[in-house]
N, C-alpha and C positions, 0 to 999 in steps of 0.2 A: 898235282893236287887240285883239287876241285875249288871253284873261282866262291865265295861265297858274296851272294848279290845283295841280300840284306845291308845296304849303304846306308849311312846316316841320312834319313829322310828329314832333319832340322837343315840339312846344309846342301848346299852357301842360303846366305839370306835373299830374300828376296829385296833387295834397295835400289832404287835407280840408276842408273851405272850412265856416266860418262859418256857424250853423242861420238867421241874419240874412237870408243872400242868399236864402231860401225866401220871405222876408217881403216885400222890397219891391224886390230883386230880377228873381225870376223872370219875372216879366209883362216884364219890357224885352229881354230877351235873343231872344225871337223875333221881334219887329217889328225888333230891332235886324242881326239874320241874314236879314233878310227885305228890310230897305231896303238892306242891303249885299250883296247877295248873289251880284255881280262883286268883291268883293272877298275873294279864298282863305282871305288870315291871317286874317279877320274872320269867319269862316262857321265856319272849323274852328277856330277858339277860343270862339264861340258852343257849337256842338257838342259839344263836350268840358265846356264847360262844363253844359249843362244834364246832359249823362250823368253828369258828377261828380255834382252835384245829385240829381239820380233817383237815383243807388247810394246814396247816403249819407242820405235821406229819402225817407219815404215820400208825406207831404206834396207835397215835390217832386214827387214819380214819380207821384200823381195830376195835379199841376198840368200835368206834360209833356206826356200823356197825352190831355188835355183841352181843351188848348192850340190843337189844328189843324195844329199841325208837320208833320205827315204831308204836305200836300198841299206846301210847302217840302223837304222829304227828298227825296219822289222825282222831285222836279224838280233838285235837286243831285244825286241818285243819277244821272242821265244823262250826269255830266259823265265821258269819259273820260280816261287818263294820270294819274288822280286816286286811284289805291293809299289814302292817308294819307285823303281824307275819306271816302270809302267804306266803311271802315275802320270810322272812328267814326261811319257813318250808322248801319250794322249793329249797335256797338255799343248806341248809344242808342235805337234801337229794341229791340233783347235787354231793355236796361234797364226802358225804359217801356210798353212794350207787349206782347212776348211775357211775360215773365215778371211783369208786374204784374198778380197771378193775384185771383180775385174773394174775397168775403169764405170761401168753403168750400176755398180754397186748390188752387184748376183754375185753367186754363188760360181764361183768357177769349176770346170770339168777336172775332176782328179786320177790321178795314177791308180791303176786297178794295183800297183803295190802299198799306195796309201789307204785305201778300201779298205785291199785284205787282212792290211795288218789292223788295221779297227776292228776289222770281223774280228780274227783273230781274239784281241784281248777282249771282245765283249766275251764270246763263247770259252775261252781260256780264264776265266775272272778268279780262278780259286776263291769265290766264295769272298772276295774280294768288294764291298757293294758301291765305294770310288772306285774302282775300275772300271767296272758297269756304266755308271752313271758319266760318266768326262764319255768311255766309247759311245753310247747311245746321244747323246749330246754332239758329238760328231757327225755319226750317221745321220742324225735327222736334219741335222743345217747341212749336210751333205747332200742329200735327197732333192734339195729343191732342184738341184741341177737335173735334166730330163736323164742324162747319159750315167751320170754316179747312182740316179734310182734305178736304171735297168740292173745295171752290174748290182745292185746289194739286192735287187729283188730274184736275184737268180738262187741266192743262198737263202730267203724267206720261211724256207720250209724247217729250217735247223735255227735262225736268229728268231723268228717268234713265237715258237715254245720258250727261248731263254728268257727275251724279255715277257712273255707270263707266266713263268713261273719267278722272277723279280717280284714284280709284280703284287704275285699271290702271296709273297712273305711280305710285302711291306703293309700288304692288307691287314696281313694277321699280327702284325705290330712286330715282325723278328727284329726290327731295328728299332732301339727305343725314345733315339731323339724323334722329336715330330720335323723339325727341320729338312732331317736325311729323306722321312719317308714320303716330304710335302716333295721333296728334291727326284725322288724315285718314280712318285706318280705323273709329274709333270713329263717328262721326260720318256718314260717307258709306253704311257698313254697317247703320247704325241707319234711315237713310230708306230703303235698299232692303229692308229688314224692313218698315217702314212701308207702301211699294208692295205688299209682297207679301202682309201681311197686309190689305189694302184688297181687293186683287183677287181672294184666296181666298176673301170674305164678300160681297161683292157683286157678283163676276163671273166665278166659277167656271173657265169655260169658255177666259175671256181669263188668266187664271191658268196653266191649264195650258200654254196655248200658247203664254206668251212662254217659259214656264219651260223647257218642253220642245223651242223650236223651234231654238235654240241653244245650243250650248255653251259660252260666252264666260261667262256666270255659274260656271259649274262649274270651269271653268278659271280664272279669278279669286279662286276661295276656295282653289283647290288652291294658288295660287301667294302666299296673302297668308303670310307667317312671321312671327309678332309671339309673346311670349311675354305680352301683357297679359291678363290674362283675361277683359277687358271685350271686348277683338275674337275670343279664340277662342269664346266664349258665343254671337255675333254669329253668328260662322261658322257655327256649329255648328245655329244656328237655322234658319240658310238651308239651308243643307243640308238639313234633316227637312222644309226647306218644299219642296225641288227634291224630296224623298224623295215625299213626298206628290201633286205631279204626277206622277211616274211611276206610282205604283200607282193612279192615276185614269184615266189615260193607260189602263194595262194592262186593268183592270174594263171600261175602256169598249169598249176592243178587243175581249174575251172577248164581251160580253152582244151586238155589235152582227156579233159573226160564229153566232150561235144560229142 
């Protein structure tokens, strides 16, 4: 019989739980998501459970971490119609892993199986646009580490058509709260800074030429209208970076007609 993944996404509550469950707790909760792992309510109340846990200790948030979950995540990351576990895969990965930064307070080097399952649900998002947003929220506090930007900028070529065309609907207002779409642009805006700031430092040439070979970039900033200043700062970056292709573009044109 076919597992149906649509779990109650109200449950368990989010409440603060006990410094206890750190102690002799946490070791049961993955083998316990692990032997059950055909069954939804059990998987996604494991889940939320350990992310409780990681947010609220730090203890915890090494023990998740440390645990192996990863190679469990992104085998339930594959499950589609699945919104609510998805959800809280991304979350508890945020929790334990991207953001559970080293002792100098960086971004630590991640498992190319934590990576991929990011990739993964951004480009998998069924149209999903919380799924999108918690994966691209990942990826970009991911990024800062030198070794996690190689590994995600291998796949560039397939992750930044999705995040513009994100993007391009939240311009055209498909999402009606202003909230979601302030929440879209911050976010989707900051990895195409990240792209572009990758490919002005290590690839020059391929820099210019996506920058310059259409205008669907140009037109996407013209058309985002946000009053936060977190996306016109964004805009505005991009901009001076498209600026900066063209005057390379131009130099190059000049010195190669001599």
């Amino acid at each position: 019989m076919a597992v149906d993944w649509r779990a109650d996404p109200k449950a368990p509550e989010q409440t603060p739980l006990p410094s206890c469950y750190t102690t002799f707790g946490l070791a049961k909760v993955t083998p316990v998501i692990e032997t059950y792992a055909n069954n939804p309510d059990i998987v996604l109340w494991g889940i939320r459970l350990l992310r409780n846990l990681a947010t609220r200790d730090a203890v915890a948030r090494d023990q998740v971490n440390r645990s192996g979950i990863e190679h469990i995540l992104s085998s339930l990351a594959k499950h589609r119609g699945a919104p609510a576990l998805r959800v809280s895969i991304l979350e508890l990965i945020y929790v334990a892993f991207t953001t559970n930064y080293t002792r100098l307070n960086q971004v630590d080097e991640l498992s190319t199986m934590v990576l991929n399952c990011v990739t993964l649900l951004l480009l998998d998002h069924e149209d999903h646009h919380a799924v999108q947003v918690l994966a691209l929220q990942n990826l970009v506090t991911a990024s800062q580490h030198a070794s996690n930007l190689e590994h995600l900028m291998v796949s560039k070529q397939v992750i930044g058509p999705c995040v513009l065309s994100l993007l391009q609907l939240a311009a055209a207002h498909a999402f009606p709260a202003t909230a979601d779409r302030d929440t879209i642009f911050v976010w989707g805006l900051r990895f195409m800074v990240v792209m572009g700031q990758y490919d002005r430092v290590r690839n020059p040439v391929e820099f210019v030429d996506s920058a310059t070979s259409s205008g669907l970039v140009a037109y996407l900033l013209a058309s985002i209208q946000s009053v936060d200043d977190r996306i016109q700062n964004l805009v505005n970056v991009l901009r001076r970076m498209l600026q900066d292709a063209a005057v390379v573009t131009q130099v190059a044109a000049t010195t190669s007609g001599r």
